[in-house]
PyMOL Python script that loads the backbone (N, CA, C, O; Angstrom):
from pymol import cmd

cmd.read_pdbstr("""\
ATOM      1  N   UNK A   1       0.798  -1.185   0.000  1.00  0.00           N
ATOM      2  CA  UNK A   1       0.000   0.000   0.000  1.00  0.00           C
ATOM      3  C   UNK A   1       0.841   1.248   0.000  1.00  0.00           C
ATOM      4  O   UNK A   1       2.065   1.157  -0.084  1.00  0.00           O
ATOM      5  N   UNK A   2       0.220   2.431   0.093  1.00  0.00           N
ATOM      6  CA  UNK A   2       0.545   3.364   0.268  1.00  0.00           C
ATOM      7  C   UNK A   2       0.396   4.137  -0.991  1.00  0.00           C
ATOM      8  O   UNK A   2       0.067   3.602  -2.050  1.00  0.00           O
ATOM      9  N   UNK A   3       0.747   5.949  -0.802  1.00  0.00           N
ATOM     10  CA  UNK A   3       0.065   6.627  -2.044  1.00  0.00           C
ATOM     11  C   UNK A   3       1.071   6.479  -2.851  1.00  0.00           C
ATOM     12  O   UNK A   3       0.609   6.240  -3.966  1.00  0.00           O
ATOM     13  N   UNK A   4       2.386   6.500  -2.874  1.00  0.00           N
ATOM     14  CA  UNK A   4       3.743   6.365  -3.794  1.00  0.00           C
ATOM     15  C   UNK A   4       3.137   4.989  -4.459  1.00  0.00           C
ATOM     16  O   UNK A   4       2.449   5.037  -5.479  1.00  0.00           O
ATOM     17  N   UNK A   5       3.384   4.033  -3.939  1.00  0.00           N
ATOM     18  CA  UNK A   5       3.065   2.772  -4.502  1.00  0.00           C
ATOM     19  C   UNK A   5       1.455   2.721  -5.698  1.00  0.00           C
ATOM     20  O   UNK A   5       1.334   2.221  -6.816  1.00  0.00           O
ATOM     21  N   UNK A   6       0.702   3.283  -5.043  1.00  0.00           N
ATOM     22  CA  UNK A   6      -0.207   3.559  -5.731  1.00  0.00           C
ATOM     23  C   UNK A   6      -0.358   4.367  -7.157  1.00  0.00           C
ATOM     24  O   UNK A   6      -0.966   4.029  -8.172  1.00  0.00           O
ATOM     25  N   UNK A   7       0.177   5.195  -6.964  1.00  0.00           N
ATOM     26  CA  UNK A   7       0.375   6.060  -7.863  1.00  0.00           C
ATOM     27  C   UNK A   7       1.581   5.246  -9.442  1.00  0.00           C
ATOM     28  O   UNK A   7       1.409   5.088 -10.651  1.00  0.00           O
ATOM     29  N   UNK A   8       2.347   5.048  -8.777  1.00  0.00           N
ATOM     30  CA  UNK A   8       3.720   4.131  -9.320  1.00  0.00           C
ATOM     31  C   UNK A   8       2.426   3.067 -10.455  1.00  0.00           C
ATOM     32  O   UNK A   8       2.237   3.165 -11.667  1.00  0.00           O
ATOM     33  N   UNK A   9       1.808   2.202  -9.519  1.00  0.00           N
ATOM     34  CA  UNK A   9       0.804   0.789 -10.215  1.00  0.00           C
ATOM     35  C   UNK A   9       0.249   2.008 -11.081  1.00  0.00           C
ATOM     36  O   UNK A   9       0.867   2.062 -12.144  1.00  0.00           O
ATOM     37  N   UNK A  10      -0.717   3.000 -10.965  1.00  0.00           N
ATOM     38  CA  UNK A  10      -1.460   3.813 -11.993  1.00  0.00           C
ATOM     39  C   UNK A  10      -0.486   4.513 -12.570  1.00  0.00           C
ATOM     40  O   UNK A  10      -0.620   5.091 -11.491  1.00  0.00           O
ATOM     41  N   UNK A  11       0.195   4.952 -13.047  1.00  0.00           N
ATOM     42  CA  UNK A  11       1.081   5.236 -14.315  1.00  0.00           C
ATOM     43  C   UNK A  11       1.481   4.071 -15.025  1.00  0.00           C
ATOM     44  O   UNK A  11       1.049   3.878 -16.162  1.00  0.00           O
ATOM     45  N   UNK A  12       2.463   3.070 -14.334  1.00  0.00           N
ATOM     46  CA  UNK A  12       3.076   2.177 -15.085  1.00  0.00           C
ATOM     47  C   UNK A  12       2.434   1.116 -15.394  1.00  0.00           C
ATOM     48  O   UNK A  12       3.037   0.262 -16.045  1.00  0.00           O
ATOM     49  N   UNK A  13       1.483   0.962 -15.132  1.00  0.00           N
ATOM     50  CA  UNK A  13       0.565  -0.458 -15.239  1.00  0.00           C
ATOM     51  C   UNK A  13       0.241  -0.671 -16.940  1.00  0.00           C
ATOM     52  O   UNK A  13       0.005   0.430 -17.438  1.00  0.00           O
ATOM     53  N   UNK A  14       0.176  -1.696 -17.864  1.00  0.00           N
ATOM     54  CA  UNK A  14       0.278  -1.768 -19.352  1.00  0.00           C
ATOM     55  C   UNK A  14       1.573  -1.051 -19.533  1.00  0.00           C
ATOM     56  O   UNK A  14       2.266  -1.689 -20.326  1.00  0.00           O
ATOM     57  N   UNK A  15       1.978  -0.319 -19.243  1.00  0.00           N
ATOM     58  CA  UNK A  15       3.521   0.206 -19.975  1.00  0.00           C
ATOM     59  C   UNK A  15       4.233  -1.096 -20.888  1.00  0.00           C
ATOM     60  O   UNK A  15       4.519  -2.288 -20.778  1.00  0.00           O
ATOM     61  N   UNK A  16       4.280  -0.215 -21.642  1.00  0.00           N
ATOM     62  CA  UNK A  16       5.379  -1.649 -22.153  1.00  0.00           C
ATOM     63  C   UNK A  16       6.506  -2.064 -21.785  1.00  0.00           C
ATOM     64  O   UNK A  16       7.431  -1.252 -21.778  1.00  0.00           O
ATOM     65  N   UNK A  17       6.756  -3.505 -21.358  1.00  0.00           N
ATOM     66  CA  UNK A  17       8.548  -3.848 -20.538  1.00  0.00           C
ATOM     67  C   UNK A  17       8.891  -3.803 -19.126  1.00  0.00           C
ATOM     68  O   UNK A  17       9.790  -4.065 -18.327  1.00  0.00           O
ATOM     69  N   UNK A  18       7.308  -3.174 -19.266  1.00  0.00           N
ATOM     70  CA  UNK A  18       6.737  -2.937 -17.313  1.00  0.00           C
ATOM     71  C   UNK A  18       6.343  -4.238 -16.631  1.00  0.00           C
ATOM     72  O   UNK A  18       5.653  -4.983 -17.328  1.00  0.00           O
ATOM     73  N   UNK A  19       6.659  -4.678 -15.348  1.00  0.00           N
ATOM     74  CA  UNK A  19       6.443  -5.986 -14.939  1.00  0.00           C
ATOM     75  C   UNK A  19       5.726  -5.386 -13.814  1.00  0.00           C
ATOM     76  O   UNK A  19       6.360  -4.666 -13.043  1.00  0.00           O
ATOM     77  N   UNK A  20       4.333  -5.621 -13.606  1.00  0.00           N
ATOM     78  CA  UNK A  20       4.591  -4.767 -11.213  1.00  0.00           C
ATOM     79  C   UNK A  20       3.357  -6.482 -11.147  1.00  0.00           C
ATOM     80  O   UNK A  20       2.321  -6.920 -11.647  1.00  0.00           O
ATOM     81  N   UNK A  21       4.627  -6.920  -9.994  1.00  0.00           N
ATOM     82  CA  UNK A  21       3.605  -7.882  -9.358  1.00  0.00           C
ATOM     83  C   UNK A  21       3.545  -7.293  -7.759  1.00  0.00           C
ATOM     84  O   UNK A  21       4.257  -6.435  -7.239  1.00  0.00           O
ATOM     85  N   UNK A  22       2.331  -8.147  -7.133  1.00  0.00           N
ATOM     86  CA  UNK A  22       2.175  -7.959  -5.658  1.00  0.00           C
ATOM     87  C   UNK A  22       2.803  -8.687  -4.849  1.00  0.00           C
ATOM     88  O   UNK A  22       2.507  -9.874  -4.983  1.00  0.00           O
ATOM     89  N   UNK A  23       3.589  -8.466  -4.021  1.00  0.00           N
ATOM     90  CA  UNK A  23       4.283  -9.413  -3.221  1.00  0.00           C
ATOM     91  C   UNK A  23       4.348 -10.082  -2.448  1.00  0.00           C
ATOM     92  O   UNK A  23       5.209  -9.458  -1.826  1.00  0.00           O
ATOM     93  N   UNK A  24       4.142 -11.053  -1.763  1.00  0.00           N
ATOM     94  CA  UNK A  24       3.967 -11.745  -0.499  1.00  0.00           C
ATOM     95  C   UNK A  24       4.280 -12.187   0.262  1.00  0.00           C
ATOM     96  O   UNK A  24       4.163 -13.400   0.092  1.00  0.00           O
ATOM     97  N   UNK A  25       4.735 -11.923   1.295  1.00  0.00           N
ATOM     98  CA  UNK A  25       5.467 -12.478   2.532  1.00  0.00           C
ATOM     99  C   UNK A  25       6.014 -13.651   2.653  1.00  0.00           C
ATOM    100  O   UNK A  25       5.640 -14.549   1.898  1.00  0.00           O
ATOM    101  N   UNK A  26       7.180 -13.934   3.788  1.00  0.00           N
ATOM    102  CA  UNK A  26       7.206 -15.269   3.425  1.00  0.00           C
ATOM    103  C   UNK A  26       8.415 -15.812   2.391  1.00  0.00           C
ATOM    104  O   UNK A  26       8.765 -15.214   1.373  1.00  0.00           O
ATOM    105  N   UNK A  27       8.880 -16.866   2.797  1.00  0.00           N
ATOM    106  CA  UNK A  27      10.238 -16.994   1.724  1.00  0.00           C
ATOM    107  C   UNK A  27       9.931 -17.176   0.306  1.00  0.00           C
ATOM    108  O   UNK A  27      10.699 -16.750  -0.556  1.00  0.00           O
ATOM    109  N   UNK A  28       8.470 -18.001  -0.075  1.00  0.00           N
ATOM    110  CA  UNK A  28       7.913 -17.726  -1.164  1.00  0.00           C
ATOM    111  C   UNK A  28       7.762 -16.558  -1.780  1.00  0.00           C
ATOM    112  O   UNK A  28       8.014 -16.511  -2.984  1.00  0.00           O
ATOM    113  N   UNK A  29       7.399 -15.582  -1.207  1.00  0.00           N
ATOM    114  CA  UNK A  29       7.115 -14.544  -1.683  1.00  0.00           C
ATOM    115  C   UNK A  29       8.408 -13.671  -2.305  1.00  0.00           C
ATOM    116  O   UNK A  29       8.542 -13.107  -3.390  1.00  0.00           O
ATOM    117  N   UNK A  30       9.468 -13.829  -0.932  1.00  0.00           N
ATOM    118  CA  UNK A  30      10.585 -13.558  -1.175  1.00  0.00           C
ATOM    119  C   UNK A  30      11.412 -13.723  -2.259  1.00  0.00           C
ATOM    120  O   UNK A  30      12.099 -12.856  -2.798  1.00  0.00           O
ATOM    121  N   UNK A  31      11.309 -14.877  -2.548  1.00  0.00           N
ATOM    122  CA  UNK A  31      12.401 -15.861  -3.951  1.00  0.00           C
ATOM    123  C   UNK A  31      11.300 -15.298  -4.926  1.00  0.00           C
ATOM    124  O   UNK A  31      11.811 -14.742  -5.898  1.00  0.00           O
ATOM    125  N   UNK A  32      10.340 -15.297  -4.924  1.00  0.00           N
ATOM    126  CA  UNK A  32       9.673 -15.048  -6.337  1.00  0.00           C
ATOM    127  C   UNK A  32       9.847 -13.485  -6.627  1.00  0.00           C
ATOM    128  O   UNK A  32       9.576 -13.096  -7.763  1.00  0.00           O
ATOM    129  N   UNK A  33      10.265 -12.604  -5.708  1.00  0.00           N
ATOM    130  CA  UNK A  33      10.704 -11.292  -5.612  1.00  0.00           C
ATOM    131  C   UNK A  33      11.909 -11.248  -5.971  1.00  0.00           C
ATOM    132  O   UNK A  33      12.267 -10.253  -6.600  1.00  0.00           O
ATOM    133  N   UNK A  34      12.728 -12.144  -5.721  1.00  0.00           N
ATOM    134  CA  UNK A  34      14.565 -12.171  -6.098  1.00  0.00           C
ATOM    135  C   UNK A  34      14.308 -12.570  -7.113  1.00  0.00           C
ATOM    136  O   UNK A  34      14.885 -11.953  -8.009  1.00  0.00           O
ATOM    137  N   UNK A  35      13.316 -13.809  -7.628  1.00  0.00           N
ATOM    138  CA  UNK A  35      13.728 -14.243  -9.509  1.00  0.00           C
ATOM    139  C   UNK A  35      13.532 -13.229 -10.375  1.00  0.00           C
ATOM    140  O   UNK A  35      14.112 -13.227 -11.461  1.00  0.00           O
ATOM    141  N   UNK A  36      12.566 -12.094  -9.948  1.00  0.00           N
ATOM    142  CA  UNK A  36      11.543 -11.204 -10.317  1.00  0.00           C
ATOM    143  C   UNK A  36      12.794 -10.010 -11.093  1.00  0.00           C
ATOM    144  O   UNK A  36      12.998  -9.612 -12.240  1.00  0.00           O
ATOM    145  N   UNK A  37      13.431  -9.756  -9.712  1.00  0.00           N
ATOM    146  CA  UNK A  37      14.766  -8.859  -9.815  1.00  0.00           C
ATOM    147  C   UNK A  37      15.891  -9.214 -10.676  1.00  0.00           C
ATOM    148  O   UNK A  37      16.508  -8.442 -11.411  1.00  0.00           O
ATOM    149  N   UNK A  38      16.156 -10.854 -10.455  1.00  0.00           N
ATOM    150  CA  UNK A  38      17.345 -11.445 -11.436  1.00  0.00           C
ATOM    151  C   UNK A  38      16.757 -11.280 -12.971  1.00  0.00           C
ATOM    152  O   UNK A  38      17.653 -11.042 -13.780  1.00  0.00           O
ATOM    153  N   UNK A  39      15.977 -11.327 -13.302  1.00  0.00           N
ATOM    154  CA  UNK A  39      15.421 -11.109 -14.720  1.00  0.00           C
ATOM    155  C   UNK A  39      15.211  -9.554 -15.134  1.00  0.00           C
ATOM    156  O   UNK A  39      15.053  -9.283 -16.324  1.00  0.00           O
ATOM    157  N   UNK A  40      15.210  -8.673 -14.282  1.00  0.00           N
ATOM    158  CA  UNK A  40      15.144  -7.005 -15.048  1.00  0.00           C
ATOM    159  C   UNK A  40      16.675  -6.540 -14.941  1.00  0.00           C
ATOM    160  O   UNK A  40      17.671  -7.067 -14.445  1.00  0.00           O
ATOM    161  N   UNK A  41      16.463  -5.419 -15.566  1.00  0.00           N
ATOM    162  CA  UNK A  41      17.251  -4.586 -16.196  1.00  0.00           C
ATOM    163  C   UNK A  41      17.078  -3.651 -14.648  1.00  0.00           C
ATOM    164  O   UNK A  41      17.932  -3.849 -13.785  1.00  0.00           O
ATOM    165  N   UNK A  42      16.104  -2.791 -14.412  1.00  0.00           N
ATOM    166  CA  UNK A  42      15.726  -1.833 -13.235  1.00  0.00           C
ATOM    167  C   UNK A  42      14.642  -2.709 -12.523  1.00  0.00           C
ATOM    168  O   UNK A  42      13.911  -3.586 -12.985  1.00  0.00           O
ATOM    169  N   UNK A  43      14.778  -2.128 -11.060  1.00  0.00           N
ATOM    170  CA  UNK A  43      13.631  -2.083  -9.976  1.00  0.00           C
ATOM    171  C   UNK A  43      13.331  -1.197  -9.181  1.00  0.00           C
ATOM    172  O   UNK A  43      14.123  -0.476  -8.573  1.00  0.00           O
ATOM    173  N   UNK A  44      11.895  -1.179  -9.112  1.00  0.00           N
ATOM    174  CA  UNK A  44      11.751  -0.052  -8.586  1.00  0.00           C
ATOM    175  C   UNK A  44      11.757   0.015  -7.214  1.00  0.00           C
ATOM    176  O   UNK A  44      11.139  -0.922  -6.709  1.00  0.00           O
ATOM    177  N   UNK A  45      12.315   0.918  -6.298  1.00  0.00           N
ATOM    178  CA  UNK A  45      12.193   1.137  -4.816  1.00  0.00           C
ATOM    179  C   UNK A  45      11.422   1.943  -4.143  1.00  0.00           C
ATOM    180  O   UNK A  45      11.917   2.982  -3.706  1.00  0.00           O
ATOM    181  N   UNK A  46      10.014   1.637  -3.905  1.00  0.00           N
ATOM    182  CA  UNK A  46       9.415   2.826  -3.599  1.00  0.00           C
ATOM    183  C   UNK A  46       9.820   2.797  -2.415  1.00  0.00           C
ATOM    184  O   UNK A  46      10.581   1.901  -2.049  1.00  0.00           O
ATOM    185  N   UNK A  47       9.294   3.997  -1.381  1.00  0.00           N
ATOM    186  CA  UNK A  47       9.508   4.416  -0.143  1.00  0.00           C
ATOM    187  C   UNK A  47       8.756   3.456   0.539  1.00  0.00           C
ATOM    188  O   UNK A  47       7.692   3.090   0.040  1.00  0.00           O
ATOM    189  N   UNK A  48       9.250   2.854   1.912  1.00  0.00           N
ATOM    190  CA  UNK A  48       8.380   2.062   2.834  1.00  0.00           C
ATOM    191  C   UNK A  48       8.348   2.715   3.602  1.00  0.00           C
ATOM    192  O   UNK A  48       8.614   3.915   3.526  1.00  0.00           O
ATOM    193  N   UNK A  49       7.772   1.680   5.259  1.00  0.00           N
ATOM    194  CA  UNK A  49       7.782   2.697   5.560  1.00  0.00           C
ATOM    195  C   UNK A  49       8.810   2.739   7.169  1.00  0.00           C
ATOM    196  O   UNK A  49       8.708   2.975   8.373  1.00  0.00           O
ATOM    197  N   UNK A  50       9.721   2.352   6.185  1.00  0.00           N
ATOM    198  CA  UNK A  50      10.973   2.964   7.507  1.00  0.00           C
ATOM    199  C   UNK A  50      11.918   3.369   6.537  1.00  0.00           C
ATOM    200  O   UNK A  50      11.935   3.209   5.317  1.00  0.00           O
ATOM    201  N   UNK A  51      12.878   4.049   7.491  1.00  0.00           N
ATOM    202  CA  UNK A  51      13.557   5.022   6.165  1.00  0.00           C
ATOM    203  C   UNK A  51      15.273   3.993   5.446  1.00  0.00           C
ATOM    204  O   UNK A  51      16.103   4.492   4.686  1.00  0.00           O
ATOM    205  N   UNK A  52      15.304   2.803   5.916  1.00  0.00           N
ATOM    206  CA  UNK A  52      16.150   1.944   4.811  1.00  0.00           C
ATOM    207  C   UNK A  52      15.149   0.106   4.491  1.00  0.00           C
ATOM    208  O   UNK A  52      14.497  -0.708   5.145  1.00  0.00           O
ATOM    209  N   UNK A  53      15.416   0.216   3.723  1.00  0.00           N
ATOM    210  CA  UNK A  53      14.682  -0.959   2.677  1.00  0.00           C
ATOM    211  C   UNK A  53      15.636  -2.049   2.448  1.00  0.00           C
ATOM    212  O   UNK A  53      16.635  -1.825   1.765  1.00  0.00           O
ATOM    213  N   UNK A  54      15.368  -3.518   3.089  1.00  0.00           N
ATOM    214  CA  UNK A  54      15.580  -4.836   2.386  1.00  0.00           C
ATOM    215  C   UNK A  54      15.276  -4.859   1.207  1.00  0.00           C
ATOM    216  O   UNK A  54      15.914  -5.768   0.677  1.00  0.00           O
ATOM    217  N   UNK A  55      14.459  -4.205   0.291  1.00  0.00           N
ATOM    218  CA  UNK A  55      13.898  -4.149  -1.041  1.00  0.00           C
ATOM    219  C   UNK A  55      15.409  -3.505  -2.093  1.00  0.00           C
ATOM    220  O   UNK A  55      15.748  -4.108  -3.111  1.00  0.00           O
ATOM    221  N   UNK A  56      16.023  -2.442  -1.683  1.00  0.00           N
ATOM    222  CA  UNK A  56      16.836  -1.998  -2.098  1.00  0.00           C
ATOM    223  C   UNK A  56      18.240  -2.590  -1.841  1.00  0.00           C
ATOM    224  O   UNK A  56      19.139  -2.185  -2.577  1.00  0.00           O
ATOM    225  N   UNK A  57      18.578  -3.608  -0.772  1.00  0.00           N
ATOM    226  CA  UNK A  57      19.921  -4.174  -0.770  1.00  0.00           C
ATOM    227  C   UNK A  57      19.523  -5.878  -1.555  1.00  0.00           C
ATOM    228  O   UNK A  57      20.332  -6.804  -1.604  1.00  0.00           O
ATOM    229  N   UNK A  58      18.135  -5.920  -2.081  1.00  0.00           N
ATOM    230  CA  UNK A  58      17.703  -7.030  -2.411  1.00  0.00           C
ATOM    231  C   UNK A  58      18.218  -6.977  -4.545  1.00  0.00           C
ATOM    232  O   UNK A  58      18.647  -7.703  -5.442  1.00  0.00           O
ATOM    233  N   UNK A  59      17.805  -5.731  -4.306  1.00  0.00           N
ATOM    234  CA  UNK A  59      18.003  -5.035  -5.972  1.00  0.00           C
ATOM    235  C   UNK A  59      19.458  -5.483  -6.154  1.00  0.00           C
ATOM    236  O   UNK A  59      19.761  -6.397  -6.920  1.00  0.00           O
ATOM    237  N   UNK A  60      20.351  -4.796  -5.413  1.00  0.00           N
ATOM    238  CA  UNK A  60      21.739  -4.738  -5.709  1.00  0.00           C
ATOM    239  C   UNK A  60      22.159  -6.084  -5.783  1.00  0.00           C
ATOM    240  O   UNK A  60      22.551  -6.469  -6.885  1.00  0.00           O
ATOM    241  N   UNK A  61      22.158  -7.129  -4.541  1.00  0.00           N
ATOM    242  CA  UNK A  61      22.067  -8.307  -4.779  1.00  0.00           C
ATOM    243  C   UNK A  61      22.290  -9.218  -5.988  1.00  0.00           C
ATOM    244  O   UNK A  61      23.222  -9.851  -6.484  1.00  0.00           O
ATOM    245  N   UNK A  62      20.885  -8.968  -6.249  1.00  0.00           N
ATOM    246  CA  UNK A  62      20.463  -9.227  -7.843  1.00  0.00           C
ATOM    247  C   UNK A  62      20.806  -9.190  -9.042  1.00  0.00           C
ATOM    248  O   UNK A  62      20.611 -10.070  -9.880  1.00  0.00           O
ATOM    249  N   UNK A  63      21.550  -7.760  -9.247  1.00  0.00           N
ATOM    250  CA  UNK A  63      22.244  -7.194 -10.113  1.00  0.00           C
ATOM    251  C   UNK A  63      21.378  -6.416 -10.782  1.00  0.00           C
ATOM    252  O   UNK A  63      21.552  -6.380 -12.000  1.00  0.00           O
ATOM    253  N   UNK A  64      20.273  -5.625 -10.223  1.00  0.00           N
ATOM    254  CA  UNK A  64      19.506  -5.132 -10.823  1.00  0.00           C
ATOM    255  C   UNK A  64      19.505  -3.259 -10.631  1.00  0.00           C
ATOM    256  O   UNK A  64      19.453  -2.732  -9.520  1.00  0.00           O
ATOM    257  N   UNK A  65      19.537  -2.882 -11.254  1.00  0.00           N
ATOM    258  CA  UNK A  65      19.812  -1.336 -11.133  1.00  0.00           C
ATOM    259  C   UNK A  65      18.693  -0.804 -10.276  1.00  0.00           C
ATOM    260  O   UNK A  65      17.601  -0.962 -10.822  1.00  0.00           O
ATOM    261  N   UNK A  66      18.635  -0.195  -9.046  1.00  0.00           N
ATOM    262  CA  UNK A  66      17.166   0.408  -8.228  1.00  0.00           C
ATOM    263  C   UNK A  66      17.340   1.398  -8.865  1.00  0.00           C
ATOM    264  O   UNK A  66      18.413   1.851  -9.263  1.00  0.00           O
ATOM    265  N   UNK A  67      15.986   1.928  -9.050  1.00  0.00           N
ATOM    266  CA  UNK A  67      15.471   2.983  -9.230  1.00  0.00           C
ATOM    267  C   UNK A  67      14.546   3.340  -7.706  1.00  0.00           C
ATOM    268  O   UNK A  67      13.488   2.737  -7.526  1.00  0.00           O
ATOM    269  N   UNK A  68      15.049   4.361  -6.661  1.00  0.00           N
ATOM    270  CA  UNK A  68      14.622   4.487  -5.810  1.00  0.00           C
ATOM    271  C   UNK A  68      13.772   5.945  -5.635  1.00  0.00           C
ATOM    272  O   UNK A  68      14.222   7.070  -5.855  1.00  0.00           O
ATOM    273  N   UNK A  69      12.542   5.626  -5.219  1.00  0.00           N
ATOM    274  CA  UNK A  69      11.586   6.768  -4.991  1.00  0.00           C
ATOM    275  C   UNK A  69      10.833   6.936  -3.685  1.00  0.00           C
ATOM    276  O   UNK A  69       9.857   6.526  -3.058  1.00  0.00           O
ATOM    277  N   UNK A  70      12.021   7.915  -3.635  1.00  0.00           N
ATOM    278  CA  UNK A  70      11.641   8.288  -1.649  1.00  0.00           C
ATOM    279  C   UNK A  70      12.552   9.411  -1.782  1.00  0.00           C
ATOM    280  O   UNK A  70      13.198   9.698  -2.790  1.00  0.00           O
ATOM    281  N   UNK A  71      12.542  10.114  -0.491  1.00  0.00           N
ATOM    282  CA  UNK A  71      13.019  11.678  -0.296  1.00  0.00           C
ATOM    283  C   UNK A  71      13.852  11.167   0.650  1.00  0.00           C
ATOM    284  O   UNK A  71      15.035  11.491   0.758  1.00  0.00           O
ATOM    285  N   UNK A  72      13.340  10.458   1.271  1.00  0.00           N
ATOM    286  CA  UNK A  72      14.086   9.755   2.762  1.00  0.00           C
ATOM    287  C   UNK A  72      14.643   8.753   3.288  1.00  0.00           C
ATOM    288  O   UNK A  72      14.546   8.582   4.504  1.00  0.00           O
ATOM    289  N   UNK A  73      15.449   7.742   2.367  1.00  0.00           N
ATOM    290  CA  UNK A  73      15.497   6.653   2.366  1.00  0.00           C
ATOM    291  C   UNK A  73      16.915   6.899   2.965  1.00  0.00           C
ATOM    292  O   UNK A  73      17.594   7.842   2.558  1.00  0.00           O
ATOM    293  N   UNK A  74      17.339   6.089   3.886  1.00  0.00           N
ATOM    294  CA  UNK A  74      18.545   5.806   3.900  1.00  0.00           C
ATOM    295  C   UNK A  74      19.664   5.346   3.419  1.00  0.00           C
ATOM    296  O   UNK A  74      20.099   4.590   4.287  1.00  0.00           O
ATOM    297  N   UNK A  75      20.516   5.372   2.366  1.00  0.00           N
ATOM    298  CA  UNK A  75      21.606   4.491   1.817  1.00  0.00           C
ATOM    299  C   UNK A  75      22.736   3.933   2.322  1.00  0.00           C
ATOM    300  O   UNK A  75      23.593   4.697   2.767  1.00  0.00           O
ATOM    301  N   UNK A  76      22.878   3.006   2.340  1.00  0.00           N
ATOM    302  CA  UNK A  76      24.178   2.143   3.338  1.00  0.00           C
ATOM    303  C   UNK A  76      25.228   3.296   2.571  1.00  0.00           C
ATOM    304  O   UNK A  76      25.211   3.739   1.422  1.00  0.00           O
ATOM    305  N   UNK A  77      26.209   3.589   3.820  1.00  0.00           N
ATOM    306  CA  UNK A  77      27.708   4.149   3.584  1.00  0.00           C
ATOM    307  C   UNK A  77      27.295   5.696   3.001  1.00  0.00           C
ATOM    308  O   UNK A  77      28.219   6.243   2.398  1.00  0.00           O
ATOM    309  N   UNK A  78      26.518   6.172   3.062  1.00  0.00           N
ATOM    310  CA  UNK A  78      25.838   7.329   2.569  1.00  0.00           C
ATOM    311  C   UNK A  78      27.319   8.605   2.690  1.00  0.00           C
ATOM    312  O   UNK A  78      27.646   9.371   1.784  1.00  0.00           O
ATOM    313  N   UNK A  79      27.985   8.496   4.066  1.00  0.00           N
ATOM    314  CA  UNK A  79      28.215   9.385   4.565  1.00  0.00           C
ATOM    315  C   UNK A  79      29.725   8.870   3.787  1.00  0.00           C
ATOM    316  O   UNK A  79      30.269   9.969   3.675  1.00  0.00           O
ATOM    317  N   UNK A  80      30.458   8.117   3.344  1.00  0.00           N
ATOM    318  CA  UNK A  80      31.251   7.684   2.457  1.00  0.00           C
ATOM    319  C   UNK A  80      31.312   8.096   1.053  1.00  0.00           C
ATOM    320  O   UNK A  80      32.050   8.773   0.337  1.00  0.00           O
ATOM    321  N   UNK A  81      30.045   7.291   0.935  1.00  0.00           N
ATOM    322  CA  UNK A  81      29.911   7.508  -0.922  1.00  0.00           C
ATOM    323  C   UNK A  81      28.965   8.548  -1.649  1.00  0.00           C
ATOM    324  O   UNK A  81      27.783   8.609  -1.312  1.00  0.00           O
ATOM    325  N   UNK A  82      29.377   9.216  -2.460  1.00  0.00           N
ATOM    326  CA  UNK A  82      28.698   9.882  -3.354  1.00  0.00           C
ATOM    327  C   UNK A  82      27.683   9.495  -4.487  1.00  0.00           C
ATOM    328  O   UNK A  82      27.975   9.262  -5.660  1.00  0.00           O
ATOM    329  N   UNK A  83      26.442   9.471  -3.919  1.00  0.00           N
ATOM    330  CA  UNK A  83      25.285   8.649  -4.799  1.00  0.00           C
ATOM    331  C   UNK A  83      25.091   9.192  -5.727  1.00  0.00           C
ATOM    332  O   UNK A  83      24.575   8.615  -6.685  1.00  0.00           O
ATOM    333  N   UNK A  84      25.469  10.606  -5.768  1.00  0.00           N
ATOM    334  CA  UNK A  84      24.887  11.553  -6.767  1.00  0.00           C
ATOM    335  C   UNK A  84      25.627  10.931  -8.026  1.00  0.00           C
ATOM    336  O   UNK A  84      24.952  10.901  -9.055  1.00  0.00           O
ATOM    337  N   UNK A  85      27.090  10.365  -8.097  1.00  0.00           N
ATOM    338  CA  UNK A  85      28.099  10.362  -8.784  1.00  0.00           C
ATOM    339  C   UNK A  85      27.798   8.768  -9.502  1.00  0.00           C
ATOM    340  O   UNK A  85      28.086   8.544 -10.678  1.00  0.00           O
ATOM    341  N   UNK A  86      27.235   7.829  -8.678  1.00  0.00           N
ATOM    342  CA  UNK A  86      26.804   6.466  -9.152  1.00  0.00           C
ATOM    343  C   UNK A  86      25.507   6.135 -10.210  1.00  0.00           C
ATOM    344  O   UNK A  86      25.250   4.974 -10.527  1.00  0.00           O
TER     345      UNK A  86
END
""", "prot")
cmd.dss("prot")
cmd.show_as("cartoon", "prot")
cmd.util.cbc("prot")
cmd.orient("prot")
C-alpha cells in the first residue's frame, strides 16, 4: 500500500517492458521477488515505511539497477559515498 506505490501501479501499469507484481510475505514470496529482480534490467524502490529498505539491498544483490523513490530513504555508507556520482 501506500500513495507512492499507488500512484507508481497507476502510471506504469500496461507500460510496455513494465512488470509490477504484488508481493507476499514469506520466503515464497521472497524468492519469487529475487527471480523477479534477477530477470530485469531496473527495480523499482518505492519508499516504505521505515527510512532503509531490504527491497533496495535485495536489488543490488540481484544485479539489478534500483530505481529508488523516496526523499528519505537511507543508503548504506551514505556518509562515504557519493550517490549523486553512481
Amino acid at each position: 500500500g501506500g500513495k507512492i506505490r499507488s500512484k507508481l501501479v497507476d502510471q506504469l501499469s500496461g507500460a510496455d517492458g513494465v512488470i509490477i507484481e504484488e508481493g507476499t510475505s514469506g520466503e515464497g514470496g521472497k524468492e519469487a521477488a529475487q527471480n523477479g529482480m534477477r530477470k530485469s534490467i531496473f527495480c523499482l524502490n518505492p519508499a516504505g515505511d521505515t527510512p532503509s529498505s531490504a527491497r533496495l539491498f535485495d536489488a543490488i544483490v540481484s544485479g539489478c539497477i534500483p530505481v529508488i523513490v523516496s526523499d528519505e530513504l537511507e543508503l548504506p555508507f551514505e556518509g562515504i559515498l557519493d550517490y549523486r556520482k553512481v
